[in-house]
TORLONU-921587 format. One record per residue (C-alpha): x, y, z. Coordinates in steps of 0.5 Angstrom, whole numbers. Example, Ala and Ser with C-alpha at 12.3 -4.5 7.8 and 13.67 -1.06 7.14 Angstrom:
# residues 2
+-------+-------+-------+
|     u |     v |     w |
+-------+-------+-------+
|    25 |    -9 |    16 |
|    27 |    -2 |    14 |
+-------+-------+-------+
***
This chain:
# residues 523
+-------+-------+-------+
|     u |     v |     w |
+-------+-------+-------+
|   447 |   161 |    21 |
|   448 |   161 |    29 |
|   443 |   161 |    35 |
|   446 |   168 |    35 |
|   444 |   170 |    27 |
|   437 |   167 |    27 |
|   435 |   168 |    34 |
|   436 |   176 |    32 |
|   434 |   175 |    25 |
|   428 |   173 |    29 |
|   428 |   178 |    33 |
|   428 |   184 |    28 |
|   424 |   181 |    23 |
|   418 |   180 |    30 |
|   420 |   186 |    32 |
|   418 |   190 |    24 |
|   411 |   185 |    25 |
|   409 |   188 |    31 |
|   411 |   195 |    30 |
|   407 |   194 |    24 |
|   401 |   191 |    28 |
|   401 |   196 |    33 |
|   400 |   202 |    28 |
|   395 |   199 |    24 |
|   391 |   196 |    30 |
|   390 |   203 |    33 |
|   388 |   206 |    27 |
|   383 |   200 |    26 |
|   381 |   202 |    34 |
|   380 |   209 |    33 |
|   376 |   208 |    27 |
|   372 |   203 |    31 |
|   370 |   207 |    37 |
|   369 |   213 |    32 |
|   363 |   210 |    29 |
|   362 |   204 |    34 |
|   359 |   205 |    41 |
|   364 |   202 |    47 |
|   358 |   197 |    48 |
|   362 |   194 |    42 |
|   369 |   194 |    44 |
|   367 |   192 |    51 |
|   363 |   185 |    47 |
|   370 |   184 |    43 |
|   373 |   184 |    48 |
|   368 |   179 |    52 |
|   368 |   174 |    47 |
|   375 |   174 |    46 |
|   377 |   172 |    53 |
|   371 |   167 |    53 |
|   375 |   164 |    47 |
|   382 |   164 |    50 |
|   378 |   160 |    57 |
|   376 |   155 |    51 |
|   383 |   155 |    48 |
|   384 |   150 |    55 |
|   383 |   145 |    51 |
|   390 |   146 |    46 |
|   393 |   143 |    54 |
|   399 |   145 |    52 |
|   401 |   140 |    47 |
|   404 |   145 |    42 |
|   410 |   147 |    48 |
|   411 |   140 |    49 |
|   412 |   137 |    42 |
|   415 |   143 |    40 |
|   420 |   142 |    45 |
|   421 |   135 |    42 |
|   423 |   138 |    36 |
|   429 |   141 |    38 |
|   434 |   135 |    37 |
|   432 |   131 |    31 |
|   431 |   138 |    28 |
|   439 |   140 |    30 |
|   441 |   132 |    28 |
|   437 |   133 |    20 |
|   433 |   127 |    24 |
|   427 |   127 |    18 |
|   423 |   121 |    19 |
|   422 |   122 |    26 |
|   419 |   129 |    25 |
|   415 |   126 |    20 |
|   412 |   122 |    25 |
|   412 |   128 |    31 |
|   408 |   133 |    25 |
|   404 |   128 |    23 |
|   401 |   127 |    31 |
|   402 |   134 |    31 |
|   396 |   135 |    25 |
|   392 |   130 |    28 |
|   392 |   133 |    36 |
|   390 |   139 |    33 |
|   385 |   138 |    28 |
|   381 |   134 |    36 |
|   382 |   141 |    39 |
|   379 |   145 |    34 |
|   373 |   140 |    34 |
|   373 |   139 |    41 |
|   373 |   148 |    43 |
|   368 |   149 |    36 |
|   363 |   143 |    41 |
|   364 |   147 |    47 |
|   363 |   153 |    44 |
|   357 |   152 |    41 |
|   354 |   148 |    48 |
|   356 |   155 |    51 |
|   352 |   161 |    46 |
|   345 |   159 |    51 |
|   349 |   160 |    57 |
|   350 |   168 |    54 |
|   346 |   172 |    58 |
|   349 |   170 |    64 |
|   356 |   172 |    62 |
|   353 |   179 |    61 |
|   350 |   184 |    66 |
|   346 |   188 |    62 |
|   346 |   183 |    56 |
|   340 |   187 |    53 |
|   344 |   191 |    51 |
|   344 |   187 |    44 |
|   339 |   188 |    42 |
|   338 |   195 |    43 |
|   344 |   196 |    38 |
|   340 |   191 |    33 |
|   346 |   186 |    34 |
|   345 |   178 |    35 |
|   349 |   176 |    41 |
|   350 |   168 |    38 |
|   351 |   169 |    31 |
|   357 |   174 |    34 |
|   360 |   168 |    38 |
|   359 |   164 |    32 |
|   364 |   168 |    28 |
|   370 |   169 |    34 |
|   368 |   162 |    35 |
|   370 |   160 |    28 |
|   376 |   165 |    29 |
|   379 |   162 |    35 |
|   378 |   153 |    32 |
|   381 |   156 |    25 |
|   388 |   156 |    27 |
|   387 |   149 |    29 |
|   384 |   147 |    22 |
|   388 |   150 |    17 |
|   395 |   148 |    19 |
|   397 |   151 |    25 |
|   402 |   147 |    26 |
|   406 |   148 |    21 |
|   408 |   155 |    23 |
|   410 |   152 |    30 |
|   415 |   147 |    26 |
|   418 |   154 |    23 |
|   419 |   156 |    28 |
|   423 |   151 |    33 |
|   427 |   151 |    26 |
|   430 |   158 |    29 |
|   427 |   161 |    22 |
|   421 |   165 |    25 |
|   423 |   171 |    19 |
|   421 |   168 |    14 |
|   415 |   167 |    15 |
|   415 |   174 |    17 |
|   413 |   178 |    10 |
|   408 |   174 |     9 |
|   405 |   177 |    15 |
|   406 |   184 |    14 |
|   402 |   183 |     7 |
|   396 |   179 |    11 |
|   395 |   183 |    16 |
|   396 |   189 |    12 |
|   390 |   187 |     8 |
|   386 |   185 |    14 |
|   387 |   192 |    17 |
|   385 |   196 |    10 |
|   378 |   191 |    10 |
|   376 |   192 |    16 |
|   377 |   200 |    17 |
|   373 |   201 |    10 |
|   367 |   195 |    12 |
|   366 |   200 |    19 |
|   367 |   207 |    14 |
|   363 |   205 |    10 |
|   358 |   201 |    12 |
|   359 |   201 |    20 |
|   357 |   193 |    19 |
|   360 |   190 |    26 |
|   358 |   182 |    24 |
|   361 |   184 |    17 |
|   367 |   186 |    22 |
|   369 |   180 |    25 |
|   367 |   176 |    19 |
|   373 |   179 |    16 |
|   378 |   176 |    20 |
|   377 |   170 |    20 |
|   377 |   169 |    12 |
|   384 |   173 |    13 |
|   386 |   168 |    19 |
|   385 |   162 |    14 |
|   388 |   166 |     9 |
|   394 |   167 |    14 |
|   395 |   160 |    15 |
|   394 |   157 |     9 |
|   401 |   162 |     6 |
|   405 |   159 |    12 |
|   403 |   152 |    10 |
|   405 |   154 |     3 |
|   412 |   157 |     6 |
|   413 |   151 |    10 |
|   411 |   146 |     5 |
|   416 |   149 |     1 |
|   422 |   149 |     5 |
|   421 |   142 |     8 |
|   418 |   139 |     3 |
|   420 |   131 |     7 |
|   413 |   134 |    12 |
|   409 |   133 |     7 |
|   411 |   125 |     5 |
|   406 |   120 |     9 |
|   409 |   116 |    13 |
|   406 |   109 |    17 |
|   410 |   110 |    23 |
|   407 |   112 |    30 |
|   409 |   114 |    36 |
|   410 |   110 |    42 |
|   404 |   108 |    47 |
|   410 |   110 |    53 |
|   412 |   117 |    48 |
|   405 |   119 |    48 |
|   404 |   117 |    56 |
|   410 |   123 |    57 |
|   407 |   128 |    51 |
|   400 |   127 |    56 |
|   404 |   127 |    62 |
|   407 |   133 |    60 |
|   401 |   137 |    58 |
|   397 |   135 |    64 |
|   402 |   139 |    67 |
|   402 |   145 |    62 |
|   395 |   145 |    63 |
|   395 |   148 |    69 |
|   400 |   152 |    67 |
|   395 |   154 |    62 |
|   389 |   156 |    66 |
|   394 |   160 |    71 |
|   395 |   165 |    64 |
|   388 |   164 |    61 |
|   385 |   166 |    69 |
|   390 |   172 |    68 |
|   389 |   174 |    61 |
|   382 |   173 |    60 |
|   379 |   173 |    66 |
|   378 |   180 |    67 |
|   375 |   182 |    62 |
|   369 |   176 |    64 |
|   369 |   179 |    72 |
|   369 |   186 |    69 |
|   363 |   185 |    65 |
|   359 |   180 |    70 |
|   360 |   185 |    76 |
|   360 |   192 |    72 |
|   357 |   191 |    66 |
|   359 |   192 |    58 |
|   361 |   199 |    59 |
|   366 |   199 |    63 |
|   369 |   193 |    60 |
|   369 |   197 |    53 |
|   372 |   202 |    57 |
|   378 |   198 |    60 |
|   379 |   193 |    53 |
|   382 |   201 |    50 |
|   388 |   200 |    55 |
|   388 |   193 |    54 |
|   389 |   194 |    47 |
|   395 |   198 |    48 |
|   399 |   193 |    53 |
|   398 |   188 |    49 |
|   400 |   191 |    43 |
|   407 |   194 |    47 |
|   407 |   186 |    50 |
|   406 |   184 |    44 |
|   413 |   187 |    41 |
|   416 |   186 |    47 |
|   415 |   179 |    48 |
|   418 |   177 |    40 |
|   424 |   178 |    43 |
|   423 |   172 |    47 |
|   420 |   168 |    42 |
|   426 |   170 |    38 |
|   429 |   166 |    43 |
|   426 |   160 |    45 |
|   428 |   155 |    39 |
|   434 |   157 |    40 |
|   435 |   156 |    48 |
|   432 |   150 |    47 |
|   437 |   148 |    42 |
|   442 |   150 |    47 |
|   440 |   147 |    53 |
|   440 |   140 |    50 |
|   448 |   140 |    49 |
|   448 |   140 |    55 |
|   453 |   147 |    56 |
|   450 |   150 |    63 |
|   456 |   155 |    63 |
|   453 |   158 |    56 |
|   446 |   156 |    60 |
|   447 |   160 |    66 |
|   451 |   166 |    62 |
|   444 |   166 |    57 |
|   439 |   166 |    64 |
|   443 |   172 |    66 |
|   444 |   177 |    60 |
|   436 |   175 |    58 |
|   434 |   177 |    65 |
|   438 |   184 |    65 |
|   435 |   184 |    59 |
|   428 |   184 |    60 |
|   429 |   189 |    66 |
|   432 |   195 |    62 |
|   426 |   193 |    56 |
|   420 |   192 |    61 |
|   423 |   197 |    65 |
|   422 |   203 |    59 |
|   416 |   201 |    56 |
|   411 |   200 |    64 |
|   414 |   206 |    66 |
|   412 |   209 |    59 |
|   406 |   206 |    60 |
|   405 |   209 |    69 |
|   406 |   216 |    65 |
|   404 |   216 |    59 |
|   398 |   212 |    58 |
|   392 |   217 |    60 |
|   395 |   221 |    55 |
|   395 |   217 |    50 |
|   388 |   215 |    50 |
|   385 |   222 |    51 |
|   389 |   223 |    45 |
|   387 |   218 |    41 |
|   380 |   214 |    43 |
|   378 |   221 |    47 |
|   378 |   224 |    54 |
|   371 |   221 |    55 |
|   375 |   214 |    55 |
|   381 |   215 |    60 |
|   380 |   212 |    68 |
|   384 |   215 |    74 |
|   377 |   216 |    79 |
|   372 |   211 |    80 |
|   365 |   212 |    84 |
|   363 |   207 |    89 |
|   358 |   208 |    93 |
|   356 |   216 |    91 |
|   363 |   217 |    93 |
|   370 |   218 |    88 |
|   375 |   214 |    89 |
|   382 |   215 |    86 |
|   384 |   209 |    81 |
|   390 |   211 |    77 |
|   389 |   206 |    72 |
|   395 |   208 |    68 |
|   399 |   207 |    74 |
|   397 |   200 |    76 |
|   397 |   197 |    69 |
|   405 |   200 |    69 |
|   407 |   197 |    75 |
|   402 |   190 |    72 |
|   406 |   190 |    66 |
|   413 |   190 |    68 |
|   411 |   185 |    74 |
|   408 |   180 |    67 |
|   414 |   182 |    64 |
|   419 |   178 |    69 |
|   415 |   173 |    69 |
|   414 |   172 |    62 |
|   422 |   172 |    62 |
|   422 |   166 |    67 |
|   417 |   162 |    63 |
|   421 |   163 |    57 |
|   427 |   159 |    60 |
|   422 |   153 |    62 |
|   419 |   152 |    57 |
|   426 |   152 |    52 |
|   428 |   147 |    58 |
|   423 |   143 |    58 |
|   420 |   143 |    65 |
|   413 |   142 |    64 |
|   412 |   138 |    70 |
|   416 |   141 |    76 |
|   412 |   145 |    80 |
|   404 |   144 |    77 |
|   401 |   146 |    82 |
|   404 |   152 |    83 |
|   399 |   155 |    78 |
|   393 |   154 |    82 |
|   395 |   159 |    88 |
|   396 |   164 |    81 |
|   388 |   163 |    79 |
|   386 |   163 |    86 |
|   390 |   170 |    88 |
|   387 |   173 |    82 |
|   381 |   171 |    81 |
|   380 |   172 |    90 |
|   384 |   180 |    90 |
|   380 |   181 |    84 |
|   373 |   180 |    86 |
|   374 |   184 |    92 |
|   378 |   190 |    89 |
|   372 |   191 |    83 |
|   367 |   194 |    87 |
|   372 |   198 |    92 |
|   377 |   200 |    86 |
|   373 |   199 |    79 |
|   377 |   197 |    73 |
|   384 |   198 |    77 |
|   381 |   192 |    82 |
|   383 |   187 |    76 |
|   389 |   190 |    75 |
|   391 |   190 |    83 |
|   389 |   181 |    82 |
|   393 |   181 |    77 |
|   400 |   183 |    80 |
|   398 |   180 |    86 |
|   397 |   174 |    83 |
|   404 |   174 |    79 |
|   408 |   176 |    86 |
|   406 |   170 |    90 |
|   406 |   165 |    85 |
|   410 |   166 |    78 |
|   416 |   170 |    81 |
|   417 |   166 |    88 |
|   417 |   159 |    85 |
|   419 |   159 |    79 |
|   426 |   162 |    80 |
|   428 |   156 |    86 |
|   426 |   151 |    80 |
|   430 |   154 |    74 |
|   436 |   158 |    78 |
|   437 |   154 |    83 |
|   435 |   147 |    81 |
|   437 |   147 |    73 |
|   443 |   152 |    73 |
|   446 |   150 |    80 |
|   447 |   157 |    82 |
|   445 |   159 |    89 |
|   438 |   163 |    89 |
|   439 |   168 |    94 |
|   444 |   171 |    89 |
|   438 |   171 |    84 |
|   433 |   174 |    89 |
|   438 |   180 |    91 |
|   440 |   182 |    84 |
|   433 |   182 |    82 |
|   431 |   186 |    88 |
|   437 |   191 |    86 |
|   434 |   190 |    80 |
|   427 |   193 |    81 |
|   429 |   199 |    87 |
|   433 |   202 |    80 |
|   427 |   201 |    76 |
|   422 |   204 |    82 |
|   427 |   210 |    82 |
|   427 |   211 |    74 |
|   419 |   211 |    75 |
|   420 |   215 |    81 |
|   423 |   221 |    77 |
|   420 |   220 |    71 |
|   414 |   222 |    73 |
|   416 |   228 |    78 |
|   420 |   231 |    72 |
|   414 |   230 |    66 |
|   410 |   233 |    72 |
|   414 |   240 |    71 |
|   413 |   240 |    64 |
|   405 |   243 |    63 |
|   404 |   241 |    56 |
|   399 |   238 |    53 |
|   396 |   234 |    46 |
|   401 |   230 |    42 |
|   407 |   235 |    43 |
|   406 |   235 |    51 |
|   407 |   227 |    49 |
|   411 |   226 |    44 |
|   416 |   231 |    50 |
|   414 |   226 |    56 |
|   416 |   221 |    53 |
|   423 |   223 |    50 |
|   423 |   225 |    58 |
|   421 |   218 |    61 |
|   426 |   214 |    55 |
|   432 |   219 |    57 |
|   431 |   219 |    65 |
|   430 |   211 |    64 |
|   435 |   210 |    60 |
|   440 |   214 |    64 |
|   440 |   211 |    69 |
|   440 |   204 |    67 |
|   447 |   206 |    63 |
|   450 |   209 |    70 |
|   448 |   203 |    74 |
|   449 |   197 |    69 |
|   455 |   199 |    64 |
|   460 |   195 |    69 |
|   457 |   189 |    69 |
|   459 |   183 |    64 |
|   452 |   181 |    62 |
|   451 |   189 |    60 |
|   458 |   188 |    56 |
|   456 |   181 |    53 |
|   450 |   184 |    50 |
|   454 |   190 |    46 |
|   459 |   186 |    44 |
|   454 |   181 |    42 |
|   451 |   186 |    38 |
|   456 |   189 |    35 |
|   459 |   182 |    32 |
|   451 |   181 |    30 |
|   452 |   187 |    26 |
|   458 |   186 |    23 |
|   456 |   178 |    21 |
|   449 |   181 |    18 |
|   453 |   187 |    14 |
|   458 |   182 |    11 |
|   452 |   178 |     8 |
+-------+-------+-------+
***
């Protein structure tokens, strides 16, 4: 098949699996916090993010030797991936025992990771063995054949995998809802992911095994001293990388849980788990993507590359644009329907006085800001510029972490959100644009920066009256929702089609489309 074939085949099967997450892992969530008490979600949640701070010792190698996939997968080059995997399997197996060392170095030091870790133990819960088992979670990825999922995934055939998953989490979900039911157990909980992430693996393994079964025949080849010097090289790069998306993404549940305590994190991780199941969605459209970039771009075909950044980019406007503006309007509503009123955020009291934060608003604007910038990250990783602008990364964690120690006791939970946004506008989307647009591309960067501010004016409109016609319209409950939405989905979208219907990257994408669909029917 083509780029075009699989990168949408990818897309699809992506989409179907994300869909299918986001359904189950809120009706997971809403039974969590109908039978479990908040201070549970906020120490989920707490957990996790000091695993994805561990998870810093992966330093990026998987994006850099996936992109060294790229050309001998495109040339049937067998011995040589036998070689890459094989170093692939060996990184990955010291990873996972590196995180599992440090983690457990790191249970004494929990109780200064929580304000009121007390807390525990009035809910009868034993905060080590907790970690333990998100410990065991986060370094069986690495165990239990992480690496060959990656490998079917720089083939350009990330669908086939893609059933399997529906099955896996499917089962994981159904277990985990009856263990809360019936037993309301929140160890047995967790433990009951772990077994289904190694099951998980374990399948993908099988899949991939099936389908290149060259990857299992040994091989004494090594890569070279100077090879592996690059690989290094590249990672060390990427590990900055990786810290400035670790402190953005994990951080904040660490700042919210030392500065204000386990419930208003547990409070927060309800509008977390919505932006990440929606970013989640959205994202597998640039994973669907990536392989398939870097392919192209090792042909050398910069006009191809230069119309590709361009139609992706608009892409990723109008896609980001409708859901952050569902999100600034939506959001509060949701929550109360779901997960109940006593879980929505729009004050917080400081100093004895009630201060307006509009959480939902905030995480809007956050999550089309994050978008735009996962938008260029995409494009350097399927290049692969891992080294240029390494440092850019430090001003992204300095930002974040600066605004947001400031902004907590002044906003509450809005204030992590706050750090977020500034972080990415003065680092991701200011330097990156000038080493891909400009440097790689060769096209003029004012160009880029005018567009894109056109860009951002239209969607700032489409919020703008989004929110003042749902505002007109007094209704409540999953109707009031359900009506709000198709408002914010209409106006959005009218809007992008008036402004974007004559530009040639709108046109390439419907023509594009339409030959996908086309193609897909005759097969």
């Amino acid at each position: 098949m083509t780029r075009a074939q699989n990168s949408f085949f990818n897309f699809i099967s992506s989409v179907g699996a994300s869909i299918l997450m986001i359904v189950l892992n809120f009706i997971t969530r809403a039974v969590f916090i109908r039978v479990l008490d908040v201070s549970y979600q906020g120490l989920e949640g707490l957990f996790s993010s000091i695993l994805s701070v561990l998870s810093l010792t992966e330093l990026g190698f998987g994006s850099a030797i996936t992109f060294k996939l790229y050309r001998p997968i495109e040339e049937d080059d067998r011995p040589r991936l036998r070689v890459l995997m094989k170093l692939y399997r060996q990184v990955y197996f010291v990873i996972g025992c590196v995180i599992a060392a440090l983690g457990l170095a790191l249970i004494p030091f929990l109780p200064k990771l929580v304000k009121n870790y007390g807390r525990l133990a009035e809910l009868h819960l034993n905060g080590g063995l907790i970690f333990l088992i998100y410990l065991a979670n986060s370094v069986s990825s690495y165990w239990f054949f992480a690496y060959k999922n990656a490998f079917v995934g720089a083939t350009q055939k990330s669908y086939v995998l893609t059933v399997s998953g529906y099955l896996v989490s499917l089962a994981n979900s159904v277990t985990q809802i009856c263990v809360l039911v019936f037993t309301r157990d929140f160890v047995l909980y967790i433990a009951i992911q772990v077994i289904f992430t190694i099951l998980r693996n374990i399948l993908y393994a099988v899949i991939c095994d099936r389908r290149h079964p060259y990857l299992k025949e040994k091989t004494t080849e090594r890569v070279s001293r100077e090879e592996l010097r690059g690989f290094f090289s590249d990672c060390s790069a990427l590990l900055l990388y990786r810290i400035a998306n670790v402190a953005l993404d994990g951080s904040d549940n660490i700042v919210l849980s030392t500065m204000l305590g386990l419930e208003s994190n547990g409070l927060y991780y309800s509008y977390l788990t919505v932006k990440t199941s929606i970013r989640t969605l959205l994202n597998s459209f640039f994973n669907s993507l990536q392989a398939s970039l870097g392919s192209l771009y090792t042909t050398g075909n910069l006009d191809w590359s230069r119309l590709m950044f361009r139609v992706v980019n608009l892409a990723t406007v109008c896609l980001y644009g409708v859901f952050s503006i569902g999100i600034a309007v939506l959001l509060d509503d949701f929550v109360a329907i779901v997960w109940g009123p006593d879980m929505v955020v729009t004050s917080w009291t400081v100093a004895g006085r009630t201060v307006a934060t509009p959480l939902a608003l905030f995480i809007g604007i956050e999550f089309y800001v994050t978008g735009r910038a996962y938008f260029l990250s995409t494009f350097r990783t399927a290049m692969g510029l891992f080294r240029q602008m390494r440092f850019r990364p430090v001003i992204n964690v300095t930002v974040n972490l600066a605004v947001s120690v400031l902004m907590v006791p002044r906003m509450g939970i809005a204030g992590c959100v706050v750090g977020t946004i500034a972080a990415y506008l003065s680092s991701n989307l200011l330097f990156d644009p000038p080493l891909i647009y400009k440097k790689v591309l060769g096209l003029p960067l004012r160009r880029y920066f005018l567009t894109n501010l056109a860009y951002d004016a239209v969607t700032a409109g489409a919020l703008a009256a989004s929110w003042w016609l749902c505002s007109l319209i007094a209704l409540g409950g999953w109707l009031g929702f359900l009506v709000h939405g198709c408002v914010c989905v209409g106006v959005t979208g009218g809007i992008f089609l008036l402004c974007y219907c004559r530009t040639e990257e709108l046109r390439y994408i419907l023509q594009a489309g339409k030959q996908l669909l086309r193609r897909s029917g005759r097969k």
